[in-house]
Steps between C-alpha positions, in 0.01 A plus 500: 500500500488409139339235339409347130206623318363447158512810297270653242671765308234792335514814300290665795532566821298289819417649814419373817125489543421525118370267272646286203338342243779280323403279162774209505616311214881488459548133636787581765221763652235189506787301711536824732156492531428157588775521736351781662127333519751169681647765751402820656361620188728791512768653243680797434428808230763715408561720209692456192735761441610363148331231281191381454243254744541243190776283477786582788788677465383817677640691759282571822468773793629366808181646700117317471236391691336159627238403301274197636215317250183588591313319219622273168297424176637248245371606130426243259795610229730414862568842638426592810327821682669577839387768726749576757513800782806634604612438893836648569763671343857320423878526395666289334783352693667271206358401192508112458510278168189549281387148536249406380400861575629777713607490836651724706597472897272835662487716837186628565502900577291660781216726365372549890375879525694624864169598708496839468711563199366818297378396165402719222215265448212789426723699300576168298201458447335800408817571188387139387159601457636804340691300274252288364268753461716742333532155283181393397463883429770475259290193327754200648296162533551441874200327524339502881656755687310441893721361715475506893824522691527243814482595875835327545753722451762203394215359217467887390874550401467234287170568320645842426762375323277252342232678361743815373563507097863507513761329280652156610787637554344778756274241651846292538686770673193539730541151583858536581406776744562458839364619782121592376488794585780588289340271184180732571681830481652376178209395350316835586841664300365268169117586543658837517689476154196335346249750633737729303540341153079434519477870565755602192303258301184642554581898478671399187125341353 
């Protein structure tokens, strides 16, 4: 069943389960996040396919994910630090007026893992580990590259997704993806490309 939702519109990509450290300023994003501290404290991310986060007039995916506040700062020149975490994944069931920011009416998707659905969760893994490797190797700042997968296989999925270096774009279709084992097996298919380019790059050093 749908329902309203305040929506954040970003030039990345939010995952469930991931982290996201938002500075706010533009004063219809201050409203949205009031309005979120005087609810639920939760709002949409989606990302924009044209334009720019500044100013409106930008055209969005129709596919995000929940983000709730976990913590707010207010800075003395008046912006403000959010840190959010993503909950649940979305779609966009019709856009509403952009007042004073946007809103959209949403249905929540189902990221439940079926109990004993095969997932290519090692093999994930393993070309991720590859890939930033094969990275830093090739002398790309990609700063701290540990990471420990989770136990639960639904949380997993989506720190995959999270933690690969992909485009927005990628990480967008990866959020479009549905069932997960099917986002998986795509995202192994991009690891695989990467892994590939890294390797060119390198033989040709």
């Amino acid at each position: 069943m749908s329902y309203e939702m305040p929506i954040f519109p970003l030039g990345s990509v939010l995952f469930p389960h991931a982290v996201l450290p938002l500075r706010v300023f533009e004063p219809r994003y201050q409203s949205l996040v009031d309005d979120c501290l005087n609810g639920d404290g939760r709002f949409g991310v989606v990302l924009i396919e044209r334009g720019s986060e500044v100013g409106g007039g930008d055209t969005r995916f129709s596919k995000g994910t929940i983000a709730h506040i976990a913590g707010i700062a207010d800075l003395e020149d008046g912006h403000r630090l959010v840190l959010a975490v993503g909950t649940r994944r979305f779609e966009i069931a019709r856009w509403l007026p952009d007042d004073p920011y946007p809103r959209a009416q949403v249905d929540e998707l189902d990221d439940h893992v079926e109990k004993g659905m095969m997932l290519p969760l090692v093999e994930t893994e393993q070309k991720l580990r590859r890939v930033l490797a094969l990275m830093s190797e090739a002398g790309y700042d990609i700063g701290d590259t540990s990471f420990q997968v989770s136990d639960e296989v639904d949380v997993a999925v989506q720190q995959l997704c999270t933690l690969a270096p992909v485009s927005p774009l990628d990480a967008q279709e990866l959020l479009s993806i549905e069932p997960p084992d099917e986002r998986l097996a795509r995202l192994v298919q991009v690891l695989d490309e990467e892994i590939s380019v890294l390797q060119q790059q390198l033989g040709a050093g």
